[in-house]
C-alpha positions in Angstrom: 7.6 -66.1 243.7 7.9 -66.5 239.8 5.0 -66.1 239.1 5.1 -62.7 241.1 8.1 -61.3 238.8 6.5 -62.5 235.8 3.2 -60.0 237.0 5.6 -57.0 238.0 7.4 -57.6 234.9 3.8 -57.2 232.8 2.7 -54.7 234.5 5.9 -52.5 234.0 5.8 -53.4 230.7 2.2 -52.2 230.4 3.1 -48.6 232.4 6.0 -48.4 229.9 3.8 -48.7 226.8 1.4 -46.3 228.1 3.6 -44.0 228.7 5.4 -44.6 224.9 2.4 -44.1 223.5 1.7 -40.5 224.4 5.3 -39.3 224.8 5.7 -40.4 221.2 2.9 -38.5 220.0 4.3 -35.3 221.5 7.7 -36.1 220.2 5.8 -36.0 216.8 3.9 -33.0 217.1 6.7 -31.4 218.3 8.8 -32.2 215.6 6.9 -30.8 213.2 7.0 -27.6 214.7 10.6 -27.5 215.5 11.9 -28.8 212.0 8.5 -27.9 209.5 8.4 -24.8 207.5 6.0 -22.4 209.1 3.3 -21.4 207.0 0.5 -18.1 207.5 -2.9 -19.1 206.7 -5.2 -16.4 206.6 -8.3 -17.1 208.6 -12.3 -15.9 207.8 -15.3 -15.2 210.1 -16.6 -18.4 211.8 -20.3 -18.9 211.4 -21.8 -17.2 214.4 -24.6 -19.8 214.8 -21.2 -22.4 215.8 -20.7 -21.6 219.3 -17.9 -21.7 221.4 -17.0 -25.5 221.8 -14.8 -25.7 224.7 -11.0 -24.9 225.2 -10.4 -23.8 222.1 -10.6 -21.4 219.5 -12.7 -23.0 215.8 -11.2 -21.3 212.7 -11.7 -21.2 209.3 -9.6 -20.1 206.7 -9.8 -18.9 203.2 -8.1 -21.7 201.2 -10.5 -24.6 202.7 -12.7 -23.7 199.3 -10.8 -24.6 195.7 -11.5 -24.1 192.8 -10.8 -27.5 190.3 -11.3 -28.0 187.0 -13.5 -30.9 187.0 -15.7 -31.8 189.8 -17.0 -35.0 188.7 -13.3 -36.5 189.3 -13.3 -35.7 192.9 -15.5 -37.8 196.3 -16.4 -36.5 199.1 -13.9 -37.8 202.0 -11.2 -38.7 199.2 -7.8 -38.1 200.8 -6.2 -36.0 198.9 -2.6 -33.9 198.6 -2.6 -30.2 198.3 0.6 -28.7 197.5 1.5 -25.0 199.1 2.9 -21.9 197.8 3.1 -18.8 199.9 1.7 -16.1 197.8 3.2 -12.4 197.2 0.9 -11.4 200.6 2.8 -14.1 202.8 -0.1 -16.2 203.1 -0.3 -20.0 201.8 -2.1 -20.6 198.9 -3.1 -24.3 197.5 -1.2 -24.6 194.4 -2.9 -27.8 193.3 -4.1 -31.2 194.1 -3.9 -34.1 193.4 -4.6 -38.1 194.4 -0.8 -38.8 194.8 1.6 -37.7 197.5 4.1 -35.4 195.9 7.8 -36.7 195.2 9.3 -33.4 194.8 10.6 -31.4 197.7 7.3 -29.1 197.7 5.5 -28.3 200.4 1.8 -30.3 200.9 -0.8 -31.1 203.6 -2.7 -34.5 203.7 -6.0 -33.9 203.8 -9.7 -34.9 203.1 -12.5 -33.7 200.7 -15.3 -32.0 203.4 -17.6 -31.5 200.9 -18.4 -30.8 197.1 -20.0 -27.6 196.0 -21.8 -28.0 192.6 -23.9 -24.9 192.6 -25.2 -22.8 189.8 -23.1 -19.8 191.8 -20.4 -21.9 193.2 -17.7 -24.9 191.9 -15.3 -25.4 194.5 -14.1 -28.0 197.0 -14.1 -27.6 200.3 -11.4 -29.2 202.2 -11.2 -30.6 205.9 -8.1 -28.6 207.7 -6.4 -30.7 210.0 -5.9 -27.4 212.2 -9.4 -25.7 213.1 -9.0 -25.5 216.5 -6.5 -23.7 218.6 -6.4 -25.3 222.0 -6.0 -22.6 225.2 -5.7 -22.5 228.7 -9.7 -22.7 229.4 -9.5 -19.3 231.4 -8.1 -17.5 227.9 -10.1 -19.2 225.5 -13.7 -17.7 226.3 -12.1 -14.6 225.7 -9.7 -15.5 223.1 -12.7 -16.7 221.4 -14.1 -13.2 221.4 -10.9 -11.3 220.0 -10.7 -13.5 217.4 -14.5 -13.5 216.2 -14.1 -9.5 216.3 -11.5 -9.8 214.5 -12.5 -11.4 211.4 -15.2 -9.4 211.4 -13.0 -6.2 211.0 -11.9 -5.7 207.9 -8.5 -4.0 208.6 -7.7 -6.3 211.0 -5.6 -9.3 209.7 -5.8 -12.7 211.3 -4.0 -15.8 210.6 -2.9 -19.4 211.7 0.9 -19.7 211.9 1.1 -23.7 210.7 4.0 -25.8 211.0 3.7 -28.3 208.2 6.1 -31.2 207.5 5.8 -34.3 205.2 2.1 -33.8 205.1 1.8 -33.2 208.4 0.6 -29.7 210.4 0.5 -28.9 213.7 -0.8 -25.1 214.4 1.6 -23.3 216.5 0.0 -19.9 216.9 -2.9 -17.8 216.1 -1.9 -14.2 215.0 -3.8 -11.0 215.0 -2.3 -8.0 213.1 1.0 -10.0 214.0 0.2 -10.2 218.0 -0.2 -13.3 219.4 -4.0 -14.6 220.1 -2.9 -15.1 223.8 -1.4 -11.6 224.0 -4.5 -10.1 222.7 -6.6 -12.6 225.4 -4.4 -11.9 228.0 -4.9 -8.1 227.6 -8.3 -7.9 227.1 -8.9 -10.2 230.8 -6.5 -7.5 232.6 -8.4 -4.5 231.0 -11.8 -6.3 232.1 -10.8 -6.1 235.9 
């Protein structure tokens, strides 16, 4: 009989930590958007020859490539700290970067070096986004996937990742069009195809 409870005992203790693990998670990502300052990062055309990768929409954005001073000093896969400005357009620019986490109450994202470009035509950075994919409802996303590759492709048409970002952190909370809602637009498009 004891050494029944003792098994029921483990094993609730087990469901419990289970259930901690991913509940806690949540609470995280959830935090952040709740309490993080939003942030609009403008997106650019995904390569075409990428397809469609499930439930989910791939972005890019135009502040993954940086400029810096001196390559040489920088690795590829080097965490590094990019502090954010939102620019006179209302879009997030990087500010600078650097090997430290900021102390200051500025705004930054944690992220990784993707890849160094040391080209006769190009000196940049390019930096590994935390937030590339926008996960959907699987029946939106095909077609979510379409609105927003026809839109980056259109040149009056403005699209952007709303980002909640908080101690380093971001979570993506929305993906805009012209200010409408990706899932709008998806949603739309489905009932004008029936």
């Amino acid at each position: 009989m004891k050494n029944k409870n003792i098994l029921i005992t483990l094993f609730l203790l087990v469901v419990l930590a289970q259930l901690f693990v991913p509940l806690q998670m949540i609470y995280h990502q959830e935090d952040i958007i709740n309490t993080g300052k939003m942030l609009k990062f403008q997106c650019e055309p995904i390569d075409p020859n990428d397809p469609f990768r499930g439930k989910y929409i791939t972005l890019n954005f135009k502040e993954e490539g940086i400029k810096v001073k001196n390559l040489k000093e920088w690795n590829r896969n080097e965490t590094i700290f990019a502090k954010i400005e939102t620019a006179k357009d209302g879009f997030a620019k990087i500010k600078s970067i650097s090997r430290t986490e900021p102390t200051d109450n500025s705004i930054y994202l944690k992220l990784k070096i993707d890849y160094i470009a040391d080209y006769d035509y190009e000196h940049k950075i390019y930096l590994d986004f935390p937030f590339d994919r926008f996960y959907m409802n699987e029946n939106k996303a095909k077609t979510a996937e379409t609105v927003y590759a026809e839109s980056t492709i259109d040149t009056t048409k403005i699209a952007y990742a709303l980002v909640a970002t908080k101690n380093g952190e971001a979570v993506i909370k929305d993906v805009l069009i012209d200010n409408i809602s990706i899932k709008e637009l998806a949603k739309a498009k489905n009932n004008s195809n029936k």
